[in-house]
N, C-alpha and C positions, 0 to 999 in steps of 0.2 A: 376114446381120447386118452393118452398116454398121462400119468401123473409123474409130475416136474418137482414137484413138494421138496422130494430127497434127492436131488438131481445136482452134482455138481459141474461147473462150468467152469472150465479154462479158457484163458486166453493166449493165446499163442503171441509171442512180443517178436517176432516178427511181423505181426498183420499189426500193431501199432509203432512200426516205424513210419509209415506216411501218414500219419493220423494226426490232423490239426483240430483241437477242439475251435479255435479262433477263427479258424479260414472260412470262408465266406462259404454256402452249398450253390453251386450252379446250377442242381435240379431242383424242381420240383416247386419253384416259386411261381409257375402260373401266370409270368405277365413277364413283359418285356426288361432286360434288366437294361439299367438306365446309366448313362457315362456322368459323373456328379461333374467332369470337367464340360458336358456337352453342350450345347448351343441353347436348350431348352430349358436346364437347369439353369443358367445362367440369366436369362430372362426373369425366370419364375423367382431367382432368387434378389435380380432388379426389382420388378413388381413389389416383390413384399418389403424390402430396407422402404422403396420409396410409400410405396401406402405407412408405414411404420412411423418416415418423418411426418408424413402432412397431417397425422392421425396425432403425434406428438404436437403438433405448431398449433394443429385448432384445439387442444386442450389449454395450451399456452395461452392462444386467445381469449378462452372464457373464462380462464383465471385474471387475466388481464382488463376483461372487460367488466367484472366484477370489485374490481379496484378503483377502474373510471366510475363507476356508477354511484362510489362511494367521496367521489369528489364533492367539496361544498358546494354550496347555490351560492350564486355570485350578485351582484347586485345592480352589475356594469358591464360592458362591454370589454372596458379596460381589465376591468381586473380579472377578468375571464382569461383574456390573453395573456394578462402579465403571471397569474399562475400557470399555465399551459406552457408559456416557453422557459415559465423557472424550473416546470418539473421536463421537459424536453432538457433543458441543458443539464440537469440530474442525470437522468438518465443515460445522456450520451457520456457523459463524463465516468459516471463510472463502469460502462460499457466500453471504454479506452484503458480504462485500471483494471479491469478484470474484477475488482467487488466491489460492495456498496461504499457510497461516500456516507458518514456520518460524523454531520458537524454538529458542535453543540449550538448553534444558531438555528439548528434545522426541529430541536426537540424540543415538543413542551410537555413539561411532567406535569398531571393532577392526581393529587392526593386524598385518598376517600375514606370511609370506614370501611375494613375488608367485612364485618360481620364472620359470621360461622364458631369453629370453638376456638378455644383459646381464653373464653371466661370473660373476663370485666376489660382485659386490655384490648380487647378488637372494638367493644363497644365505647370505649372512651379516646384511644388513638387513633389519625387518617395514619393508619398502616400500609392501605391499602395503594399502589400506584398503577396510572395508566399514563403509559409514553406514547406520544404524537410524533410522527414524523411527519413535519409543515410538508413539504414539497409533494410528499403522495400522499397524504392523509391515512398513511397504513398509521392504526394502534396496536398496542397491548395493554390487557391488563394484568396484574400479576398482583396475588393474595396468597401466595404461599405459606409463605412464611410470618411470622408475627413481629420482627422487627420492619422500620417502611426501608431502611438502606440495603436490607438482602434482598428486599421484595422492588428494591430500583436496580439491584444490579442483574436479578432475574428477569427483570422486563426489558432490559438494555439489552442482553443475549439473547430472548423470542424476539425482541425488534428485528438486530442485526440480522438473525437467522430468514426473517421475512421478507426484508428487502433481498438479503442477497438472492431469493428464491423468485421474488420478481424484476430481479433485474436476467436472471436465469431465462425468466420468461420471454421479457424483452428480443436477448440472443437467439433462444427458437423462432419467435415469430417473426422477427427484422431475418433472418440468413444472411444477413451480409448489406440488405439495401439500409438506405438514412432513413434515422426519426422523424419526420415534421410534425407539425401541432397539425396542418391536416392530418395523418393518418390516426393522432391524438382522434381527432374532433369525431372521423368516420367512426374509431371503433367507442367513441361515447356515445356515439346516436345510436347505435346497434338498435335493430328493431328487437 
């Protein structure tokens, strides 16, 4: 066998005037090469957007169904209903606006002791807040901070940010059809 060690090699720049490092090689790939415009591609690239939404909407579901679950216990028949179409007309409402409605009639703040550090003042101030959104029963709580007004305007912001995120959900799993308090009802009885 010849030794190549000290062997210099030229290139002739003529044999790389057709030389594309980018172009595609048409041998030696071993399987059918495939038109990305062709009828098959096409399909296969259908199948998967559509497996991709329903795969997105039943995530949306069980976020959603996690939320009804967290609905109160009712006492009445009525008042079953009268929450269910106040939170249906919530929901459609701000599903017409594109984000969440928050009214201050809709929140109620509780004030706690946040505990943790911060010394003598966490143990002798309710610092701590937890914001209620009536119509879905979404909360936060929020102990950040050691003053209670940073620690209501930081719960005001993970609230806001949580509805908007189930109203989000809302839009995936309705695609276009209406809310009613039946499909409310079906996806609270979820087995």
């Amino acid at each position: 066998m010849p030794d190549i060690t000290n062997t210099v090699f030229s290139i002739v720049p003529e044999a790389l005037e057709d030389y594309d490092p980018f172009a595609e090689d048409s041998s030696g790939g071993g399987g059918k090469s495939r038109d990305p415009q062709g009828k098959t591609s096409r399909v296969a690239r259908k199948t998967a957007v559509d497996n991709a939404q329903q795969n997105r909407k039943d995530q949306a579901k069980e976020r959603l169904q996690k939320v009804l679950a967290k609905f109160p216990e009712f006492d009445s028949e009525d008042e079953r209903v009268d929450f269910l179409e106040r939170y249906v007309g919530w929901v459609q409402a701000c599903i017409e606006t594109g984000e969440a409605i928050v009214r201050d009639l809709d929140i109620d703040f509780d004030f706690f002791r946040s505990g943790g550090p911060g010394g003598q003042n966490v143990n002798k101030i309710n610092s701590g807040v937890r914001v209620t959104h009536l119509p879905t029963n979404i909360f936060v709580e929020n102990t950040e901070a050691r003053e209670q007004l940073k620690n209501k305007e930081n719960a005001l912001g993970h609230l806001y940010a949580r509805l908007e995120h189930h109203i989000e959900d809302w839009r995936l799993y309705l695609s276009g059809s209406a809310l009613t308090v039946d499909l409310i009802e079906e996806l609270y009885l979820f087995d």
